[in-house]
C-alpha positions as CSV (number, residue, x, y, z in Angstrom):
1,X,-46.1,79.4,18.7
2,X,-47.4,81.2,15.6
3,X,-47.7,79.7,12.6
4,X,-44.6,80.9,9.9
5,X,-42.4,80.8,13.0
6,X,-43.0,77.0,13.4
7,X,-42.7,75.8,10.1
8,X,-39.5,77.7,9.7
9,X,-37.8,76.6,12.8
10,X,-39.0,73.0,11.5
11,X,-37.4,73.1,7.9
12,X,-34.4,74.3,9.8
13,X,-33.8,71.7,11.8
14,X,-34.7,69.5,8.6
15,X,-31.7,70.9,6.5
16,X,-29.4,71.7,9.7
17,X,-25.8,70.5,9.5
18,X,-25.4,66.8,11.0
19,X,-21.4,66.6,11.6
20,X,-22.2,66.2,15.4
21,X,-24.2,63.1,14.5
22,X,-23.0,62.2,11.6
23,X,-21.6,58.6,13.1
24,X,-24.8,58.0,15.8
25,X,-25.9,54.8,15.5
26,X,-29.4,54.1,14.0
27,X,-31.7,53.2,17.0
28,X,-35.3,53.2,17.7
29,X,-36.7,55.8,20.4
30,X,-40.2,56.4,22.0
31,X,-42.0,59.1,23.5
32,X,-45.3,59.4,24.7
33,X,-46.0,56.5,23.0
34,X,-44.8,57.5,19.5
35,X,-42.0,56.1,18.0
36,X,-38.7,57.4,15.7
37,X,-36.0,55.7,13.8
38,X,-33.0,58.0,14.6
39,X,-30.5,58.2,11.7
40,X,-27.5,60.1,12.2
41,X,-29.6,61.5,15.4
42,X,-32.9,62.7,13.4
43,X,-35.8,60.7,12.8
44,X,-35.9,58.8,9.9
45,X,-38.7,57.6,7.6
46,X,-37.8,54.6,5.9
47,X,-39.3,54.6,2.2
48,X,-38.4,50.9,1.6
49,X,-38.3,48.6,-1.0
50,X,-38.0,44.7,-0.1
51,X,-36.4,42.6,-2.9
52,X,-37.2,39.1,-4.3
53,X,-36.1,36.5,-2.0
54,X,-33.2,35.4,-5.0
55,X,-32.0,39.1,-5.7
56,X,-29.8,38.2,-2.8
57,X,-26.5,38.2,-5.5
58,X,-24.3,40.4,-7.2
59,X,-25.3,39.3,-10.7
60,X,-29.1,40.0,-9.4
61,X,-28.6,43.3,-8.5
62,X,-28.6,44.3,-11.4
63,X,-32.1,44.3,-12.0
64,X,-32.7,45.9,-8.6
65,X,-31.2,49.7,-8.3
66,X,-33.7,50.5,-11.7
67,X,-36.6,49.5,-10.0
68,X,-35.6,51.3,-6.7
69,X,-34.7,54.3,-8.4
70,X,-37.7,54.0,-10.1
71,X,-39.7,53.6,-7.0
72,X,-38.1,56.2,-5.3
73,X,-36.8,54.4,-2.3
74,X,-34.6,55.6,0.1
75,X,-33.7,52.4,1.7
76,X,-33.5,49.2,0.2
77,X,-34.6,45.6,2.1
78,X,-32.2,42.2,1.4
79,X,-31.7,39.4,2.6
80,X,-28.6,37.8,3.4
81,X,-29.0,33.9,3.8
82,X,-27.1,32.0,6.3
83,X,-26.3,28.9,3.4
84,X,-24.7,32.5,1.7
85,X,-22.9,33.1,4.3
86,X,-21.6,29.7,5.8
87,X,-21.4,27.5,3.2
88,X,-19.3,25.3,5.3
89,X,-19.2,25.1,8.6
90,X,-16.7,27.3,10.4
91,X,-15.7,29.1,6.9
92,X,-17.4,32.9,6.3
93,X,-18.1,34.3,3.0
94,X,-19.4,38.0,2.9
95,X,-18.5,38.9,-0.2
96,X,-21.9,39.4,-1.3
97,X,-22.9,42.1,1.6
98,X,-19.3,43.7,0.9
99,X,-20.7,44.4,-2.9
100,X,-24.3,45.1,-1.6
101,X,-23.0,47.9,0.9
102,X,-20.8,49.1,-1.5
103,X,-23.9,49.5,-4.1
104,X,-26.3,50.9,-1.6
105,X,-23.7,53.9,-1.2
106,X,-22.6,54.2,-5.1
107,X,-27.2,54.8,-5.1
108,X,-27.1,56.4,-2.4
109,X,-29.4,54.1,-0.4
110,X,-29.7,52.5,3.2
111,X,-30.0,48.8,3.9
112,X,-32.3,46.6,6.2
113,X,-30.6,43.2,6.2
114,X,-33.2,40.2,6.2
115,X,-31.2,37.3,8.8
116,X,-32.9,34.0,6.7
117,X,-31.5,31.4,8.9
118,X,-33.1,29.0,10.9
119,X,-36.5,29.9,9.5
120,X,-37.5,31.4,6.8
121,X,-41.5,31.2,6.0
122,X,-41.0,29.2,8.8
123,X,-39.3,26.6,6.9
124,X,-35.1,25.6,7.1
125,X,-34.6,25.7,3.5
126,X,-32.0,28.9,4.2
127,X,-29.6,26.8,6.3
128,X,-26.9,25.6,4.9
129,X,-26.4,21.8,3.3
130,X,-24.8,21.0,6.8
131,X,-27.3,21.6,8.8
132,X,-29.9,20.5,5.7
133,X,-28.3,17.1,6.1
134,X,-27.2,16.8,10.1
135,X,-31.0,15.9,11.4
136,X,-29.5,14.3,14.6
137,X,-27.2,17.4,15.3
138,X,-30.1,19.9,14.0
139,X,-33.5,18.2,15.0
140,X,-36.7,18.7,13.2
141,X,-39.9,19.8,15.9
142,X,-41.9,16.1,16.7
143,X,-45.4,15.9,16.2
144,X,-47.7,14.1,19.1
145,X,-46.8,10.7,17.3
146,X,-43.1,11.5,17.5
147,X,-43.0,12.1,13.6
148,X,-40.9,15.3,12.6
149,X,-42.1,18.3,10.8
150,X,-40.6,20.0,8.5
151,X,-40.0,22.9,11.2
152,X,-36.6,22.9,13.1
153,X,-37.1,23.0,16.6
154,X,-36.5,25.9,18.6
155,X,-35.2,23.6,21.0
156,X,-32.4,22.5,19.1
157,X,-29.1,24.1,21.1
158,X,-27.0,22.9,18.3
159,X,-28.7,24.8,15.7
160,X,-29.2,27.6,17.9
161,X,-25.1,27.8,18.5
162,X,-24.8,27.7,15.2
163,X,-27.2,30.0,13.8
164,X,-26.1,32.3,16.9
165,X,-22.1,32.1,16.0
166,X,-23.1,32.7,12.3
167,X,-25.4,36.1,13.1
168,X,-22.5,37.5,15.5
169,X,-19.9,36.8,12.7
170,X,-22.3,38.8,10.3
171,X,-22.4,41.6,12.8
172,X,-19.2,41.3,13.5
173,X,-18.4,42.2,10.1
174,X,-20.9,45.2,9.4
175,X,-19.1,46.3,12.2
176,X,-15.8,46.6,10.6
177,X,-17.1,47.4,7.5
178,X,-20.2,50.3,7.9
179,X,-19.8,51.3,11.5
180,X,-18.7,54.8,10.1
181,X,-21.0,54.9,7.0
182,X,-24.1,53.6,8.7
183,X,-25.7,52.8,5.5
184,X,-27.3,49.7,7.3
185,X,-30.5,51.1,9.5
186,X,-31.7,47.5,11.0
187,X,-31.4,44.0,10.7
188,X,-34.7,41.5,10.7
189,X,-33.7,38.4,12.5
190,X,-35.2,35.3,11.0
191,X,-38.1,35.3,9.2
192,X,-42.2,34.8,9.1
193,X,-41.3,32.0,11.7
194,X,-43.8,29.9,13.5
195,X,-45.2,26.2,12.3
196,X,-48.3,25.4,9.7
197,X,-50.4,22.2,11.1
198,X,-48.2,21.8,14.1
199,X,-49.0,24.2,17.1
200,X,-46.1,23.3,18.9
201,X,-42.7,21.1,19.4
202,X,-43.7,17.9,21.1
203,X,-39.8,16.3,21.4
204,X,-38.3,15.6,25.0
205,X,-36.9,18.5,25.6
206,X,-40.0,20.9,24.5
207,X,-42.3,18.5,26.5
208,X,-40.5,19.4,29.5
209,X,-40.0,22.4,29.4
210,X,-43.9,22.7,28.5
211,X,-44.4,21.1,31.9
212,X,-42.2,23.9,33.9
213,X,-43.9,26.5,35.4
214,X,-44.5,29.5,33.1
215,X,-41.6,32.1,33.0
216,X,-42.3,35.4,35.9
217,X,-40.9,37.7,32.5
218,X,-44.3,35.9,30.8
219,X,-46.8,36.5,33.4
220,X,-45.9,40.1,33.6
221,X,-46.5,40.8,30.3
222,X,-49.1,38.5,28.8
223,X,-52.3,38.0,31.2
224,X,-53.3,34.7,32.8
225,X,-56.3,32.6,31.4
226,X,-57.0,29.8,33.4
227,X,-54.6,30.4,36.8
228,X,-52.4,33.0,37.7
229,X,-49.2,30.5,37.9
230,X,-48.0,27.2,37.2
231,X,-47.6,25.2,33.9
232,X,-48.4,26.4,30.6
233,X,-51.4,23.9,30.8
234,X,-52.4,25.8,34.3
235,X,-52.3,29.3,33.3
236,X,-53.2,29.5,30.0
237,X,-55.6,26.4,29.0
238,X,-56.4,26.1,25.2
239,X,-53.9,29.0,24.4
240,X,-51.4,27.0,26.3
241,X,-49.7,25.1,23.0
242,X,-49.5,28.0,20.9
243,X,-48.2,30.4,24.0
244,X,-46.1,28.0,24.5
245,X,-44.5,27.5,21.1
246,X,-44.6,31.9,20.8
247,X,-42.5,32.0,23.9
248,X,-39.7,29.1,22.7
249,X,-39.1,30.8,19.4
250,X,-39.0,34.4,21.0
251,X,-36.6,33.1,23.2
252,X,-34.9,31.1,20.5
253,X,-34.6,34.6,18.0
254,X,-33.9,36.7,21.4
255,X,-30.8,35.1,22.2
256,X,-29.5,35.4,18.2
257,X,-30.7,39.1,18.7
258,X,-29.1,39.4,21.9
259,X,-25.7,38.3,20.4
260,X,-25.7,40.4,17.3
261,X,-26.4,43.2,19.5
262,X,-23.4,43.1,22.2
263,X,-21.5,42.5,18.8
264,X,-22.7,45.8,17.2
265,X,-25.6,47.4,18.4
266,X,-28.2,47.8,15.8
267,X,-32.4,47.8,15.7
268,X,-33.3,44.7,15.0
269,X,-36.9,43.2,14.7
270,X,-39.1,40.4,13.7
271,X,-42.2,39.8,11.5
272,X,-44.8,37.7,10.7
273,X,-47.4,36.0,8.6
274,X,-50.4,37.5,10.2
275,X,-53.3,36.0,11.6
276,X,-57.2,37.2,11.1
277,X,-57.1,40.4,13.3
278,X,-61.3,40.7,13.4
279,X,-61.5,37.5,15.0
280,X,-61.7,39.4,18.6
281,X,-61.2,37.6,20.8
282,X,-59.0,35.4,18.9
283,X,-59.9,31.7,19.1
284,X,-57.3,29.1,20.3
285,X,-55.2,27.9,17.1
286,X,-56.9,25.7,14.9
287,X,-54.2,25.3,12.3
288,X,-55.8,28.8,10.7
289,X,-51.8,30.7,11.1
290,X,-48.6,29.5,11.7
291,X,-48.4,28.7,15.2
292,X,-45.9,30.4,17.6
293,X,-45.2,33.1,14.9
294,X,-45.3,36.8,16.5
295,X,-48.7,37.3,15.7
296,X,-50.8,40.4,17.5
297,X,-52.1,38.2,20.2
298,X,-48.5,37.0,21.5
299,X,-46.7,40.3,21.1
300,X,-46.6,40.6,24.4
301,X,-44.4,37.1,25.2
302,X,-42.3,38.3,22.0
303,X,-41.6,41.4,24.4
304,X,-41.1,39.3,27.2
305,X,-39.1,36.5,26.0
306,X,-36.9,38.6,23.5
307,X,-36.2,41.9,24.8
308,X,-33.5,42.5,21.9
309,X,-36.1,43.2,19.4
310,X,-37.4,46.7,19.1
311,X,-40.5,45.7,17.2
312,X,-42.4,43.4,16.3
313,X,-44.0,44.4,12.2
314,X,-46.6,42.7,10.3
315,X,-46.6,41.7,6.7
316,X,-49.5,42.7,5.1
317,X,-50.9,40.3,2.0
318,X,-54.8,40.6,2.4
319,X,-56.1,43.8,0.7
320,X,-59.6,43.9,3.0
321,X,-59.4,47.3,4.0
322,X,-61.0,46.1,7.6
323,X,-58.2,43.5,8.1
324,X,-55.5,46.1,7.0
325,X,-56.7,48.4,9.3
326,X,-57.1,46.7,12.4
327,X,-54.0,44.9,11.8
328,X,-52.1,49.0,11.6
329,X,-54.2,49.1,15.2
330,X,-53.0,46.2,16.6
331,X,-49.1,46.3,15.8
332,X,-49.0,50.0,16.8
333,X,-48.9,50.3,20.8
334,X,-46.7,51.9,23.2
335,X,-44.1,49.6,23.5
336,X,-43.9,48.5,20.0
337,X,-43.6,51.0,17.0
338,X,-45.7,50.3,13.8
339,X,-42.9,49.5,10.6
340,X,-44.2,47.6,7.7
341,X,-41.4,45.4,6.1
342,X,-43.7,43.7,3.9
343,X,-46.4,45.0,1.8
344,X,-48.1,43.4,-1.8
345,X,-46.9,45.5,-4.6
346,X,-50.5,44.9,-6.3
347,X,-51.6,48.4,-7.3
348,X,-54.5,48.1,-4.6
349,X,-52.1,48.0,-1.7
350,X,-50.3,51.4,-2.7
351,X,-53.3,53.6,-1.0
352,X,-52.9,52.4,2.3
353,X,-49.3,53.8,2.3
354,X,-51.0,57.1,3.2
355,X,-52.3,55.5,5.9
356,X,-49.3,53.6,7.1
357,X,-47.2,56.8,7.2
358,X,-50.3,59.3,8.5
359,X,-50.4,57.2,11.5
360,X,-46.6,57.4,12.5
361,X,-45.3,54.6,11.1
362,X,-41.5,54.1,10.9
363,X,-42.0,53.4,7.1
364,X,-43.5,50.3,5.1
365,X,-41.6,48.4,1.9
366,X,-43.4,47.1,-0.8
367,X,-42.4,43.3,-1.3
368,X,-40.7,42.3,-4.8
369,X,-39.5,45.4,-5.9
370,X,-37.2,44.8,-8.9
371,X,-37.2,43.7,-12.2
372,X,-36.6,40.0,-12.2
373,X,-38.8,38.2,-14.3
374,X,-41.0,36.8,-11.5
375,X,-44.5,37.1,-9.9
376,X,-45.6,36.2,-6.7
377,X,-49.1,36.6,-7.9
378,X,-52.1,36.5,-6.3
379,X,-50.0,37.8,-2.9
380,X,-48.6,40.5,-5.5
381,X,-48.8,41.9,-8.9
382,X,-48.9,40.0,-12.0
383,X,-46.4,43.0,-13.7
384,X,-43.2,42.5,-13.2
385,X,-41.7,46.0,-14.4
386,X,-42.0,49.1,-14.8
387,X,-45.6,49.1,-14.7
388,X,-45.8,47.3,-11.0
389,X,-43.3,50.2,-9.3
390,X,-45.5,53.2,-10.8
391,X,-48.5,53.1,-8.0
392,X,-46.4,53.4,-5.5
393,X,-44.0,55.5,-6.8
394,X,-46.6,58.2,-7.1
395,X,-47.1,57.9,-3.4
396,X,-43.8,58.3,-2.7
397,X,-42.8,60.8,-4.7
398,X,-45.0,63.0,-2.4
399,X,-43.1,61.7,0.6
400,X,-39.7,61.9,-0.5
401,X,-38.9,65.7,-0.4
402,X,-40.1,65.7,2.6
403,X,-39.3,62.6,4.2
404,X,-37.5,63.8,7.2
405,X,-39.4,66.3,8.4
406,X,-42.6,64.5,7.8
407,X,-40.8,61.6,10.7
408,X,-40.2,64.7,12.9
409,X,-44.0,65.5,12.6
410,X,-45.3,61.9,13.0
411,X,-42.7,61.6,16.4
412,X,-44.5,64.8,17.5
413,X,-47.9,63.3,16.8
414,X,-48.7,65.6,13.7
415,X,-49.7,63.1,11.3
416,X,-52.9,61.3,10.3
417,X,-54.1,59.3,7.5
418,X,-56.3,57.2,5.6
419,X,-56.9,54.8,3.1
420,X,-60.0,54.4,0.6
421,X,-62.2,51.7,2.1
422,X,-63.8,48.7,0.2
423,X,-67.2,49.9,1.4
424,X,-66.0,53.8,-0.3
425,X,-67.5,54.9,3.0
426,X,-66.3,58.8,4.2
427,X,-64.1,59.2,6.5
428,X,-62.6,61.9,9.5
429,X,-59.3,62.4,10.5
430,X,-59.2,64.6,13.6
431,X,-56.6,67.5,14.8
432,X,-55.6,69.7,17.4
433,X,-59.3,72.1,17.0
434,X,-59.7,71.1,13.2
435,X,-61.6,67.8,11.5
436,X,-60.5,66.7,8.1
437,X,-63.6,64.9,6.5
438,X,-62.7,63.0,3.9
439,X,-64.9,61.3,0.5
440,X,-64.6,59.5,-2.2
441,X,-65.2,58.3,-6.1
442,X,-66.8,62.4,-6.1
443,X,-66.2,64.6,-9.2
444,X,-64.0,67.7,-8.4
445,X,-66.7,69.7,-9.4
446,X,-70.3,69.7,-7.4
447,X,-71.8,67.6,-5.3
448,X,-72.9,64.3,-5.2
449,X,-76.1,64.9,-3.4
450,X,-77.1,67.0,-6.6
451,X,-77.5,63.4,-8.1
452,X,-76.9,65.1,-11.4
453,X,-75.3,62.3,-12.6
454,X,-74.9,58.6,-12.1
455,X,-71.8,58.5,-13.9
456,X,-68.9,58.2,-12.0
457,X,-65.3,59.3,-12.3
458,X,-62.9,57.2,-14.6
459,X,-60.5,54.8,-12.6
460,X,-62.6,54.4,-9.5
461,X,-63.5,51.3,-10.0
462,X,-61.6,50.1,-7.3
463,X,-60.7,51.5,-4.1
464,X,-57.6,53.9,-5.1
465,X,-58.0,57.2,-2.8
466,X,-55.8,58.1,0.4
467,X,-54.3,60.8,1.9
468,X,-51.8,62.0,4.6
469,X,-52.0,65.4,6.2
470,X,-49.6,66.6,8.9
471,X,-50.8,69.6,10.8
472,X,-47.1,71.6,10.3
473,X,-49.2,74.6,12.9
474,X,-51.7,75.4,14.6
475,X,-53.6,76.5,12.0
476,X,-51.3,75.4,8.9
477,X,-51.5,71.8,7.2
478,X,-49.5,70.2,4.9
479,X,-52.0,67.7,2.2
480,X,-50.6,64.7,0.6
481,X,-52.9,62.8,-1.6
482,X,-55.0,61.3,-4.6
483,X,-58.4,60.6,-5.4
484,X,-60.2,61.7,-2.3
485,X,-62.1,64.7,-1.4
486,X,-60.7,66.9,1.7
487,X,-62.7,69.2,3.3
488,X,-60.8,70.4,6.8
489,X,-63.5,72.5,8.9
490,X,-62.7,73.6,12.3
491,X,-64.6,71.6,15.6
492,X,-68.0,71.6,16.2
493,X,-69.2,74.6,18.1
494,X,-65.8,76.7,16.9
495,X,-65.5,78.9,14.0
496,X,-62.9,78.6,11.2
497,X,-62.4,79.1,7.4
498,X,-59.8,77.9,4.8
499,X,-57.6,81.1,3.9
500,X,-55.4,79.4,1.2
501,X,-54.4,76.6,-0.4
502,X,-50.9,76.5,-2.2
503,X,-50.2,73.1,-5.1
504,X,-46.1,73.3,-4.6
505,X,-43.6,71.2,-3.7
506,X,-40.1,72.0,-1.8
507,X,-36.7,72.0,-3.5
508,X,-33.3,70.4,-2.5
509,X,-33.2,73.5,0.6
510,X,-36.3,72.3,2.0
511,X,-37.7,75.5,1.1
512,X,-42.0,75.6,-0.1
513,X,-42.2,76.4,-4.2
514,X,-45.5,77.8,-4.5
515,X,-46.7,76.6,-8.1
516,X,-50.3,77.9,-8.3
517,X,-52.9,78.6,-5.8
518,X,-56.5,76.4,-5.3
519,X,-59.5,78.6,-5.4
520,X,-63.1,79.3,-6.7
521,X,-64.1,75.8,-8.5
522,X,-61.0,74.6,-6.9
523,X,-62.0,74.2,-3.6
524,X,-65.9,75.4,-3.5
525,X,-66.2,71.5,-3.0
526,X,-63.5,70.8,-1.1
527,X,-60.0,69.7,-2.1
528,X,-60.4,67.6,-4.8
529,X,-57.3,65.3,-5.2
530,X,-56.7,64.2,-8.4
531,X,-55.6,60.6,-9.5
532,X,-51.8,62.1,-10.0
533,X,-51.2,62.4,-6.2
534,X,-50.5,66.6,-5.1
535,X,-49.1,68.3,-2.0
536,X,-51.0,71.2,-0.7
537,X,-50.2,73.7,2.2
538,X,-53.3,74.7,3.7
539,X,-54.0,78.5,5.8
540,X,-56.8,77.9,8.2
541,X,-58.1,80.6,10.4
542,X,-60.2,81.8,12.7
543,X,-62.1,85.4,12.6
544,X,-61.7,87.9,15.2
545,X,-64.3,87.6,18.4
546,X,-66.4,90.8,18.2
């Protein structure tokens, strides 16, 4: 297809009328391995912002739209607490999620709803006083001397009834109440679960059921170790505690998910506190994560023993660009689409959102977006205003005019990306016949193999350059980024030139304003991104065979 007619019939079906769809439920969608969150039948891409765990009240809010607005957000991340929501047993209060929904909408904003109920940091101190103070009715996970941990067990049937009968009534109700709006996309269920210093429940009931054979639904998805049946023990050695413990909590969160769902049928998901992703293979658990969490190494029994959740995310809170990127690796696969609930808002973290939504990513949400006078520093920034939301509001500024179509192009494999790494290393991106070759900490003028000066450019001085290019053609690309050098060339052993390259933007139609075009110094070097992140749209082409 050529290249104008392409781009046109995409902005088309960008800005095309939705009445059809308009009432579609939100749900996620894969093909060929890539993944989309539909929203009124379109894929979406979630520019999140996840609130302070205590912004969860009216009064709080206050301090949250400015920052969101600020941010540029399109949809906002809250959680809704089960002591909130059930302060006494049998009586419902959603009061608070009536006010939040009717917010969102006055800002024009969609909702993920965070479930904190049985665990939360895989702790119970989101249940409600009854449970808090009912240890017989809602037991604790024993340790090998029959001591309990501070962990409820995910063998607890009472506290799984109740936790169950309190999710439905929530879903119950966002039924009644946004079923037409759809302002809510998804709902997390539970919450960075999984046990520090325990790797498992050792109680009655979770010994025996340690002893059983392991589930057929876990053999076919997560390979034996040891044997290829029989008990835990049997098939999966020194994994055995800690596959153990994954499968009882998937199972435990499945059947809440399961529930909500038949209720009102929403995307729902976990994630998780995550484990050291270049230790390959891992090693057995040796109280190093929180055990039985949905880790990258037990995805596959998450899938198994919950089938309810679409996807299992990651939280990201270690700025190594080698962990960061094999953990983006990891939690993207076939079966499970790569979202990023949680992200550090320190400045350093906003580059690899270029590299979260190159690579096809539903979207990704900053942690601790909004003006309440707290830090969760040194997970996050030690600002807690104005000055911690501009980074990545810069970033998604770029995105936002473009937001739908660019989930269209990363659906239709597209989109690439890439973050600055610590070692400032260049980088490729590779397309359909083209390479992107990307630099780093370079002026915008010359080369640095001239070694005309050792001075480098202002505000490098950490790792700060990404960018996000989405081939919108064959030959056409649109350029999203800051700090970093782009120089696309065509394959080796093919021929190819750069033709033009527009700075614009598009407008509320979803039509390209031109503002200037790059040339001469401009792009002798390359494409020199500057620190204020800009969009290009780039004309390859080829020349005529003789």
């Amino acid at each position: 297809m050529k290249t104008k007619t392409l781009f046109a019939t995409a902005l088309a079906c960008l800005f095309a009328a939705q009445s059809a769809c308009a009432t579609e439920a939100p749900r996620v969608i894969e093909r060929n391995g890539r993944h989309a969150l539909l929203v009124d039948g379109k894929p979406f891409l979630i520019l999140g912002a996840q609130v302070h765990n205590s912004s969860n009240y009216p009064e709080a809010l206050k301090a949250v739209w400015p920052a969101i607005n600020d941010l540029k957000a399109n949809t906002v991340l809250v959680p809704v607490a089960w002591e909130q929501v059930e302060p006494e047993e049998g009586r419902f209060d959603f009061s608070f999620v009536d006010t939040l929904v009717k917010q969102a909408r006055q800002q024009k904003k969609h909702l993920v709803l965070l479930w904190f109920a049985t665990w939360k940091n895989t702790s119970a101190q989101y249940t409600p006083a009854w449970v808090k103070l009912a240890p017989q009715r809602f037991p604790a996970m024993l340790d090998h001397d029959g001591k309990p941990s501070y962990c409820l067990s995910p063998f607890g049937t009472e506290t799984l009834k109740a936790d169950k009968r309190a999710f439905v009534a929530l879903m119950a109700h966002l039924k009644k109440l946004d079923s037409t709006e759809r302002t809510v996309l998804m709902v997390q269920v539970e919450n960075e679960v999984g046990t520090y210093g325990l790797v498992r429940d050792f109680a009655p009931a979770a010994q025996a059921a340690f002893e059983q054979p392991v589930p057929a639904a876990v053999l076919a998805h997560k390979k034996p170790v040891a044997a290829p049946a029989g008990t835990w023990r049997d098939v999966y050695g020194d994994y055995a505690d800690e596959y153990f413990h994954a499968w009882a909590i998937a199972r435990y969160i499945g059947d809440i998910a399961a529930a909500g769902r038949a209720t009102y049928d929403l995307p729902m998901y976990v994630n998780n506190a995550l484990r050291n992703p270049l230790e390959q293979p891992p090693k057995p658990w040796n109280k190093d994560f929180a055990s039985g969490g949905p880790t990258h190494d037990v995805i596959d029994i998450y899938k198994a023993a919950a089938p309810a959740l679409d996807i299992v995310s990651p939280d990201i809170y270690n700025a190594e660009s080698e962990q960061v990127n094999a953990n983006l690796r990891l939690f993207q696969r076939a079966d499970n689409a790569l979202w990023v609930p949680e992200i550090s808002n320190a400045a350093i973290y906003s580059r690899y959102l270029y590299a979260i939504l190159g690579r096809g990513a539903l979207g990704v949400s900053p942690f601790g977006i909004d003006y309440f006078n707290y830090s969760n520093f040194p997970l996050g920034a030690t600002s807690t205003d104005r000055e911690m939301v501009e980074p990545f509001a810069r970033v998604y500024r770029m995105f936002q005019p473009v937001q739908r179509q660019w989930a269209q192009w990363a659906f239709d494999g597209r989109t690439r990306g890439a973050a600055e790494g610590d070692d400032r290393k260049p980088q490729t991106l590779e397309f359909p016949g083209w390479v992107a070759k990307l630099s780093y900490r370079e002026w915008q003028f010359g080369e640095s193999s001239w070694k005309s000066t050792d001075k480098l450019p202002a505000g490098t001085e950490q790792p700060g350059g990404g960018v996000a290019i989405a081939q919108i053609a064959d030959d056409e690309f649109l350029v999203l980024g800051q700090r970093t050098r782009v120089r696309l060339e065509p394959l080796p052993g093919q021929n190819g030139m750069m033709l033009r390259a527009e700075q614009g933007r598009f407008d509320d139609k979803g039509r390209w304003v031109m503002e200037r075009v790059w040339n001469g110094d401009q792009v002798d070097y390359g494409l020199n991104l500057p620190a204020e992140p800009v969009m290009l749209k780039v004309t390859m082409g080829r020349p005529a065979k003789p």
